[in-house]
N, C-alpha and C positions, 0 to 999 in steps of 0.2 A: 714857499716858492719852489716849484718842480726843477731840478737845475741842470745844468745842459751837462748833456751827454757825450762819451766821446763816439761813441752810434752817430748823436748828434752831426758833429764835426764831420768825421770823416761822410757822412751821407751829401752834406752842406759841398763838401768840398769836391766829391765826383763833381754836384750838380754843377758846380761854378767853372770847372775846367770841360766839361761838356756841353753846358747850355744847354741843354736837351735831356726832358727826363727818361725817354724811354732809354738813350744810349748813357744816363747817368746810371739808370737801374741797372741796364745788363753789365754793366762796369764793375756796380759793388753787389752783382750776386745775388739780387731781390726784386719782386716786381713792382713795377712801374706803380701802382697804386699806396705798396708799402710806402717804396721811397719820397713821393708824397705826403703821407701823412707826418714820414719825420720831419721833414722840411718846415709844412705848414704848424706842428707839434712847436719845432723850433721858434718859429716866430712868434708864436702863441706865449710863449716865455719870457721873448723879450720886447715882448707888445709893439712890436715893429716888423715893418714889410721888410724881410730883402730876396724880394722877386717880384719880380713883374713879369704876368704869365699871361702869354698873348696866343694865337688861336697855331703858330705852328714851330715859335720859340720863345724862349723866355731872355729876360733883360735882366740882369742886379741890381738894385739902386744903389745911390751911392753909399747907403747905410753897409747893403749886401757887399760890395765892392769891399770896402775897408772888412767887415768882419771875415770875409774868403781870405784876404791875407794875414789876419792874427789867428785867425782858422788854422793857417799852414805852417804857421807859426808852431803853435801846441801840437799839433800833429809831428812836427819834426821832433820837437823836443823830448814827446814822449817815446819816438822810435829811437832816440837817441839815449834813453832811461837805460832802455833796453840792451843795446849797446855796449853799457857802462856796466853795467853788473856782465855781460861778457868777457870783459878786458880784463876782470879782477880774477877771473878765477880760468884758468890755464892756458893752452894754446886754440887759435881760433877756431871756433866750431859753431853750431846752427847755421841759420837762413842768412846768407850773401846775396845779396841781389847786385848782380851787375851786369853792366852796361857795355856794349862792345859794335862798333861801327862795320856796317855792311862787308866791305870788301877787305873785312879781316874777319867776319863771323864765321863762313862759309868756310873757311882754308886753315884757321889756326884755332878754334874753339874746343873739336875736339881733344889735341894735341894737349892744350889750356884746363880742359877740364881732368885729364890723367896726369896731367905735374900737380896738380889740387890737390888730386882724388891723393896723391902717395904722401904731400906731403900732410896734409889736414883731411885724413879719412873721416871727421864726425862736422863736415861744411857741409850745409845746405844751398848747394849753389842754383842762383835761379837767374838764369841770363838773361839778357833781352837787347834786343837789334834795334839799332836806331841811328840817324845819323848824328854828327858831332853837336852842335847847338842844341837838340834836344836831349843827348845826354847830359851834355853841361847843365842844364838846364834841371833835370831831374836830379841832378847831383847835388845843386844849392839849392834845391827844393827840398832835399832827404826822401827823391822816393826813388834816389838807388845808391850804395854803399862804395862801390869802385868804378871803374867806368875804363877801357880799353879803347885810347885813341891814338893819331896822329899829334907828337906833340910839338911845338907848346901849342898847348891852349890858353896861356896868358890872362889866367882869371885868379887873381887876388887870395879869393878865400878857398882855394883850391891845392892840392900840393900831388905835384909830379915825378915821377918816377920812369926815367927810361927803360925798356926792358931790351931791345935791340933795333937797328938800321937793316933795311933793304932798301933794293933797287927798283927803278920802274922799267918795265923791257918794253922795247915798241914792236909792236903785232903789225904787219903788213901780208897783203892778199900774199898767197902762198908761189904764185908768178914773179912775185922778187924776192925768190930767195936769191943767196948768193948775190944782190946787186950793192954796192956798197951803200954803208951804213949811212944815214942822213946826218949834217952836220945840224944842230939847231936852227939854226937860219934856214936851212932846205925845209924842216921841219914846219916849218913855220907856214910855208908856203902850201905845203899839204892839205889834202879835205881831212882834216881832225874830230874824229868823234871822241866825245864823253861823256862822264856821268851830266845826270840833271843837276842844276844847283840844288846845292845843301850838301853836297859830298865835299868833306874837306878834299878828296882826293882828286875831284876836278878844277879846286883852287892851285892846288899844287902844282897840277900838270899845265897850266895858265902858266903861272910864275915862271915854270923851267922855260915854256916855248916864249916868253917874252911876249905875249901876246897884246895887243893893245885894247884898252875898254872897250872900243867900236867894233873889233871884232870877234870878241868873244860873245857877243850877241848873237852871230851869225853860224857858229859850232852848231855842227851837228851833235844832236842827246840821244842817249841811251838811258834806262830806269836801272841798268845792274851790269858788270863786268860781261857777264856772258850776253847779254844784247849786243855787247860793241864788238867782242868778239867773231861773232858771226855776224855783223853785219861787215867788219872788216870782211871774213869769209869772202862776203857776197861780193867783192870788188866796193863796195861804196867808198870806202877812206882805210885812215890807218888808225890806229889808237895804243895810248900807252895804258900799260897794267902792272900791279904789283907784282914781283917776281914769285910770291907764293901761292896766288892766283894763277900761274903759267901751264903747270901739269894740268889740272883741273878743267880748266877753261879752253885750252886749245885741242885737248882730247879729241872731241868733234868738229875740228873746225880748219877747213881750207887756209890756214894761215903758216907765215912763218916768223920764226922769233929771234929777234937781237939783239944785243945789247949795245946802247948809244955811247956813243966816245967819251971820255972824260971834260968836264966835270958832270958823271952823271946824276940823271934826277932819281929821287929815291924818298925817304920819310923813313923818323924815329919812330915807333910806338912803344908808347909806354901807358903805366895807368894811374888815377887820378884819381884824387877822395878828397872830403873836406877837411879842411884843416882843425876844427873845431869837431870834426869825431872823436866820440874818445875811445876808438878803435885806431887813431889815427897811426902811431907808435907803430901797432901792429902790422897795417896794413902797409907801412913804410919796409918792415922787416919780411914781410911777404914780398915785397915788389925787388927787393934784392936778392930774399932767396932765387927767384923766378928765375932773375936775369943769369944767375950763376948759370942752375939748371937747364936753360936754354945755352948756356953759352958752352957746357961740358958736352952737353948730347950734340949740339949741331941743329937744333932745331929753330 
């Protein structure tokens, strides 16, 4: 019997997180007709469908369904092999894949990548943007190793590490400056813009303003920090931004910046790995040294 491959798998496993062969192919780096033949190859092995291939996407069956998640199963494990002979033999080094959310990629990554680069010169760091749910997400899936969020994130098989606190500063059109600072309740009553959902960081700025289910519907969105900022610019509303986002962002833009009375709103970040890594140890020891490092420099 011809016996699956881990080609197999990981080809299996684009297709099932894509449904779509041509965007499965361009995913794992081969053309559409290869990726095909592994797929069909596969099932030919295990004398069973799992696809169902219709004129403009494709379906799993239930058979497909169940084997895509012991599929990710074996895939984790063996990136996890990987891993492990890592942790034995000295301080952390090769391919790091991590995860780090929008409105901290942009402002603190470079900074992030030169406390790395001194202390672990032989990391292969490979970052990637994304908002919070889907790093979690990729993170108990194993297809990223640390992950740079708002914490907690309050997921079980996960272990958190803060690195430091800031504050949120509120951006108003550059015509009030000098007018005093809004108390939360005034706030409240303001045209508020923010992120789109899925930003942890427009859940937060919710929370501080107290806002009610019914009208957090009716906030105005923005796709990224510098949207809201310049739409503030534009007289539209006001909006709150993380204070390391403020140089950056306000550069070009008609606005003025304050900081809101006590008790103000703000977010830990820290970062996050699976607790069943067996880099886990290490990356606990990294997330300390970090916080040192950040905390000696000022950064």
């Amino acid at each position: 019997m011809t016996p699956i491959t881990m080609k197999h798998l990981r080809y299996f496993d684009a297709l099932a997180r894509a449904r779509h062969f041509g965007r499965a192919a361009e995913a794992s780096s081969i053309s559409q007709p290869a990726l095909s033949l592994q797929i069909k190859e596969l099932e030919d092995i295990l004398g069973a469908t799992l696809v169902e291939r219709g004129p403009r996407q494709i379906r799993l069956t239930t058979l497909g369904e169940d084997f895509a998640l012991r599929a990710r199963e074996v895939l984790r494990s063996v990136d996890e092999l990987a891993s492990l002979a890592r942790a034995s033999t000295g301080p952390l080094a090769g391919r790091l894949r991590l995860g780090i959310i929008p409105t901290v990629a942009p402002y603190f990554l470079p900074r992030l990548i030169r406390h790395l680069a001194e202390r672990y010169p032989d990391l292969d760091l490979r970052p990637r943007e994304a908002v919070t749910p889907k790093l979690v997400r990729d993170l108990t899936e194993g297809r990223l190793d640390l992950a740079l969020v708002a914490l907690p994130v309050s997921e079980p098989s996960l272990a958190e590490h803060p690195l430091f606190d800031e504050d949120f500063l509120l951006v108003r059109p550059q015509a009030m400056q000098g007018h005093p600072v809004p108390t939360v309740d005034a706030l409240r009553q303001m045209p508020l813009l923010l992120l789109e959902e899925g930003h942890c960081f427009r859940d937060q700025a919710i929370s501080f303003c107290k806002l009610p289910p019914a009208l957090s519907g009716e906030i105005m969105e923005g796709s990224s920090l510098s949207t809201l900022v310049q739409m503030v610019g534009a007289g539209i509303g006001v909006t709150l931004i993380p204070a390391m986002a403020a140089r950056i962002e306000t550069l070009s833009a008609a606005v003025a910046l304050d900081r809101l009375p006590d008790p103000r709103p703000g977010r830990t970040l820290g970062l996050v790995w699976r607790r069943s890594n067996p880099l886990a140890d290490r990356f606990g020891l990294m997330a300390a040294q970090l916080a040192n490092d950040l905390q000696e420099t000022g950064d």
